[in-house]
C-alpha positions, -999 to +999 in steps of 0.1 A: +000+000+000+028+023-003+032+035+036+059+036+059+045+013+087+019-016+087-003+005+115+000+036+090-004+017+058-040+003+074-050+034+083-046+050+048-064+023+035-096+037+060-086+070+047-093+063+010-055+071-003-048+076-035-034+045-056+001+038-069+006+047-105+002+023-132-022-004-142-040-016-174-076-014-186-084-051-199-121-050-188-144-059-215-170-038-204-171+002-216-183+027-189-179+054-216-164+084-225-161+099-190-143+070-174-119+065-202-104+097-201-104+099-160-080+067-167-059+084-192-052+112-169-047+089-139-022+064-157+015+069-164+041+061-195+059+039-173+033+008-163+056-006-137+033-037-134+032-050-168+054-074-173+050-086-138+015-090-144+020-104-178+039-134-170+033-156-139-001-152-120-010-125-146-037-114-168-025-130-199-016-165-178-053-173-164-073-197-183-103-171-189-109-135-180-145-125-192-172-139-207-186-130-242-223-144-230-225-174-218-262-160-201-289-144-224-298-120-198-280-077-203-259-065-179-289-047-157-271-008-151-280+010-118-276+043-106-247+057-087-250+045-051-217+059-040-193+086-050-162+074-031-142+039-017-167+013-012-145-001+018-172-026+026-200-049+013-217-078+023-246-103+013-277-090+021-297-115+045-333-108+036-363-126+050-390-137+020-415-116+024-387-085+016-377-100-011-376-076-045-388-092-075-369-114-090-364-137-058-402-151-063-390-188-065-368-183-033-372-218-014-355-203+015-372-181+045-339-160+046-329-166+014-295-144+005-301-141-033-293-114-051-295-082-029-261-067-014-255-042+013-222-017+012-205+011+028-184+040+014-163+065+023-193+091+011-206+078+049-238+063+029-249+028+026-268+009-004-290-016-004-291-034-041-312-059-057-290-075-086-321-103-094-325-111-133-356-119-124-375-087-138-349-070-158-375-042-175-375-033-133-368+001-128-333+004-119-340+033-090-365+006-075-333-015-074-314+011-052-324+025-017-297+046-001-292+062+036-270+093+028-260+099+059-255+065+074-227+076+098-207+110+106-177+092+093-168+072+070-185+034+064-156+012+066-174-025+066-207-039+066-224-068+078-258-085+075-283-114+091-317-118+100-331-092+077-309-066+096-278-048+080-249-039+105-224-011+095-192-002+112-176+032+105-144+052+117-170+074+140-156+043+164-199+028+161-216+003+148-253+006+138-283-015+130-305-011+104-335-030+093-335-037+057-375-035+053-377-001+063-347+009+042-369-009+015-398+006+018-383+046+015-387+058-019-368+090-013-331+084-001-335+121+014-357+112+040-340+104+070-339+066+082-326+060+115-310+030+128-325+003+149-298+000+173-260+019+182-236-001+194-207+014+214-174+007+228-147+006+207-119+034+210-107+040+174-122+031+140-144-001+137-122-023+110-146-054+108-180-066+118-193-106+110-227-115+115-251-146+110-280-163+122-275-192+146-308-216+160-318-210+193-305-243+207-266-239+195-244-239+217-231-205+214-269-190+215-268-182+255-232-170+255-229-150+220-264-144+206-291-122+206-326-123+191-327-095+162-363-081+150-370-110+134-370-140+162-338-150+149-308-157+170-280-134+158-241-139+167-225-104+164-186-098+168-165-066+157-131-060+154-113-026+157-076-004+157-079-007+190-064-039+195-099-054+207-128-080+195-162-074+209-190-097+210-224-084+212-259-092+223-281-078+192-314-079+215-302-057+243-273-037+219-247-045+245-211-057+247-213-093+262-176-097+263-145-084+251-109-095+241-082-069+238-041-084+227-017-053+227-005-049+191-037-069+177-048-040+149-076-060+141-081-061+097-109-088+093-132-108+114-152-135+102-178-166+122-164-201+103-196-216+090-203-252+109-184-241+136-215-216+162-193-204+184-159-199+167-145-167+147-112-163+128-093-129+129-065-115+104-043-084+122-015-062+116+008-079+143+013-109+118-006-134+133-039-151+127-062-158+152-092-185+158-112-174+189-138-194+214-166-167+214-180-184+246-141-183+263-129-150+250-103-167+238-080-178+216-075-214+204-054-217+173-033-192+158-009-193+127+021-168+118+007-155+089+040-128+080+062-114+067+031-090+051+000-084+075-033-100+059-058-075+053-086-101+052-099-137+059-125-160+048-134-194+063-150-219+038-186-231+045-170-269+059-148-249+083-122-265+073-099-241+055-090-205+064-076-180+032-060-145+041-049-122+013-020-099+021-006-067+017+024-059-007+043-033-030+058-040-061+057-082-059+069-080-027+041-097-004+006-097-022+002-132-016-028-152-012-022-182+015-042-210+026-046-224+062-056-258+078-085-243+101-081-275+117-045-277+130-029-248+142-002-231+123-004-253+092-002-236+062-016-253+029-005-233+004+006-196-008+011-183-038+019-143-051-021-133-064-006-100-079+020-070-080+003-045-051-014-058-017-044-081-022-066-059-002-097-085-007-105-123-010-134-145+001-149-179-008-174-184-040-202-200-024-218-223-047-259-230-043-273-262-046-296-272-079-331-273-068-345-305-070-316-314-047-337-307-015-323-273-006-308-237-027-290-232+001-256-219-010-222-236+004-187-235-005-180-273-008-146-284-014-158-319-025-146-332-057-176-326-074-175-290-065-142-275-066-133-251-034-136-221-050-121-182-043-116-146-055-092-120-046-087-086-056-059-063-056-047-029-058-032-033-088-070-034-105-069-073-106-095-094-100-091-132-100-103-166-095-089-198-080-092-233-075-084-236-040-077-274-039-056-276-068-035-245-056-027-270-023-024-304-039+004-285-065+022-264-031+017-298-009+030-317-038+060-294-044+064-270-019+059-243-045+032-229-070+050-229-105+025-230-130-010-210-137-033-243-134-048-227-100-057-199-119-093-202-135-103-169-147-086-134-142-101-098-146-078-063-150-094-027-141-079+005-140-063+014-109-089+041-101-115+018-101-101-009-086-118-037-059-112-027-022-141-050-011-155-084-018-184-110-008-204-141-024-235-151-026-257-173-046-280-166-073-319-177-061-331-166-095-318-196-114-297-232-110-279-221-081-256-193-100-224-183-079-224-143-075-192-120-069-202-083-056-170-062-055-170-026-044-147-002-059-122+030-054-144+046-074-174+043-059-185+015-083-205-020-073-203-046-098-221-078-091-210-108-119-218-147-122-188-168-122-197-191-153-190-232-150-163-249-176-187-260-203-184-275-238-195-244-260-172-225-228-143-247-215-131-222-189-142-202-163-152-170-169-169-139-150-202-126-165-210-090-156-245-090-140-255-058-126-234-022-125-236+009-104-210+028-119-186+053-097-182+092-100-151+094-078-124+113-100 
């Protein structure tokens, strides 16, 4: 990221600094005249990434970058939702009888679908609907903003039980519940949050949220019901060395964990595991907490570069952190054993600046099959899937099990096979922020919503190997297009 320390170089990041130099435009799709010449003037003669990029790990070595069509449906355009660095966005957890149109043959009663939640620099929040189902839709009935979300910038958001959760560098964290948001047709009007929670000394860095039954084991200890009658686990993660765990019914810290040093970067619950949370920080060490001890039971030595992020797959059985990085140096993407402390699976160098996003692909299940519930199965049948983005503008995706069988096998990653399909953006627009969902609108379609430095969201369909289409590929869905200069 370009600054002097790893506490500094964080910090800019919540700042919203300006990116290095450099950087190609390879995306297939055209925001027009206005964005092409805001990346002439923002590029330089000397492209210090291209042959880096180029070669191994690059653009031109991944099996696909975008797809031509492999879906009959347009790319569905929306209207600017933000005008700065969309730091964070999440899957929007939305109760059925929210749903938009589009999500009519959701089987699910909080079905996650197509609708998305961020947070920008610009303090608003978005709600969007990127469903297929109704594309002649109006595409402002696709958007609700809150302007004004926070006094300070939104730096990540979270989202279960029909409630959104945003955490901001005003040091809160606030609820909002996303039928109300809904139901406001003018984004002037002044929607006010459910619930503030307070505690944390400096900026909020990460928030993870999820619905949990009543009868786990971490519902007395770590839960609270939200609005809904759903059992809610709630944990945030801050500068200020400290994670919190929060009651949702009462708004209340329920316990706390602070570790000198631990600037936390990312938090996140590992799926099939209710009371256990994995957490990346700037003191080089990743960290697996008991939310019903307050402590920690695993970690891992994750240097020499901090990870700015972590994912947990939906098994719990393998923990990814994507980490910072100038020039080649760092920027890798590593893989972790969430099942024995400190082994490491794999690692591999995902790009030229700091990989400032990455999370699992969450692939749905056909229906028929008894469920659309989306998982991220690393079974044969359904490769373990991720995506990481970079500072450097690219965006990529990966085979998770053959990047370990080929580092297990040789201690190393030397060739591209990993490497299924591989986006480049201009620098000014590129990802800062990344989840998954899956499409409800048709055969279980994996979804990748990215938020940009510009202020952009772009929500695209990761396309299957077929026989007319024998590679991955990523299929532009749905576009709010940036105004940041």
């Amino acid at each position: 990221m370009g600054c002097a320390s790893s506490s500094t170089a964080r910090e800019c990041e919540l700042d919203g600094v300006q990116e290095c130099e450099g950087g190609r435009q390879l995306d297939a799709i055209d925001h027009g005249q206005k964005q092409t010449q805001k990346q002439n003037q923002r590029q330089t003669p000397t492209q210090h990434g291209q042959t880096k990029q180029q070669g191994k790990y690059g653009v031109d070595g991944a099996a696909a970058a975008i797809s031509s069509s492999s879906s009959s449906s347009a790319t569905i355009v929306l209207p600017v939702c933000h005008t700065d660095v969309v730091f964070g966005i999440c899957a929007l957890s939305l109760p059925r009888d929210q749903q938009r149109s589009g999500d009519d043959d959701a089987d699910d009663d909080d079905s996650i679908g197509c609708h998305f939640a961020s947070g920008s620099e610009d303090r608003s929040i978005a709600l969007i609907n990127a469903s297929s189902g109704n594309v002649n839709e109006s595409s402002r009935r696709r958007v609700r903003r809150i302007l004004q979300a926070h006094p300070r910038t939104v730096t990540c958001m979270a989202s279960a039980g029909g409630s959104v959760f945003s955490g901001s560098r005003d040091k809160e964290m606030r609820q909002w519940r996303s039928d109300i948001i809904y139901a406001v047709d003018d984004e002037n009007a002044a929607v006010q949050p459910v619930a503030t929670y307070t505690g944390h000394t400096l900026p909020i860095s990460s928030i993870s949220a999820r619905c949990s039954p009543a009868d786990s084991p971490a519902h007395d200890s770590v839960s609270g019901s939200t609005v809904t009658g759903q059992c809610i686990d709630l944990v945030s993660g801050s500068r200020d060395y400290s994670l919190r765990f929060w009651d949702v019914s009462t708004s209340s810290c329920i316990g706390m964990s602070s570790i000198t040093q631990n600037v936390v970067t990312c938090v996140r619950w590992i799926p099939s595991r209710p009371h256990v949370c994995v957490q990346s920080s700037e003191d080089l060490t990743l960290r697996v907490w008991d939310a019903r001890l307050r402590q920690v039971v695993q970690s891992y030595n994750d240097g020499p570069s901090f990870a700015l992020c972590c994912d947990a797959s939906a098994d719990g059985s393998t923990i990814i952190t994507a980490h910072n990085g100038f020039e080649g140096e760092g920027c890798e993407l590593k893989v972790w054993d969430a099942r024995m402390a400190g082994r490491k699976l794999a690692e591999v160098q995902a790009a030229f600046q700091a990989v400032r996003a990455a999370c699992f692909i969450k692939v749905g299940r056909r229906k028929g099959n008894g469920s659309n519930a989306s998982s991220t199965s690393s079974s044969s049948s359904s490769p373990l899937l991720a995506a990481t983005a970079s500072k450097d503008g690219t965006l990529k995706l990966w085979d998770i099990n053959a990047l370990t069988h080929e580092y297990q096998s040789q201690g190393k990653i030397e060739s591209d096979s990993a490497l299924l399909a591989a986006l480049n953006l201009a620098q000014y627009e590129s990802t800062h922020s990344l989840t998954s969902s899956c499409s409800e609108d048709g055969p279980g379609i994996p979804l990748l919503a990215a938020g940009h430095m510009n202020g952009r969201i772009s929500v695209w369909e990761i396309n299957d190997a077929t026989d007319d289409h024998p590679q991955h590929a990523f299929r532009l869905r749905c576009d709010a297009p940036g105004e940041a200069e």
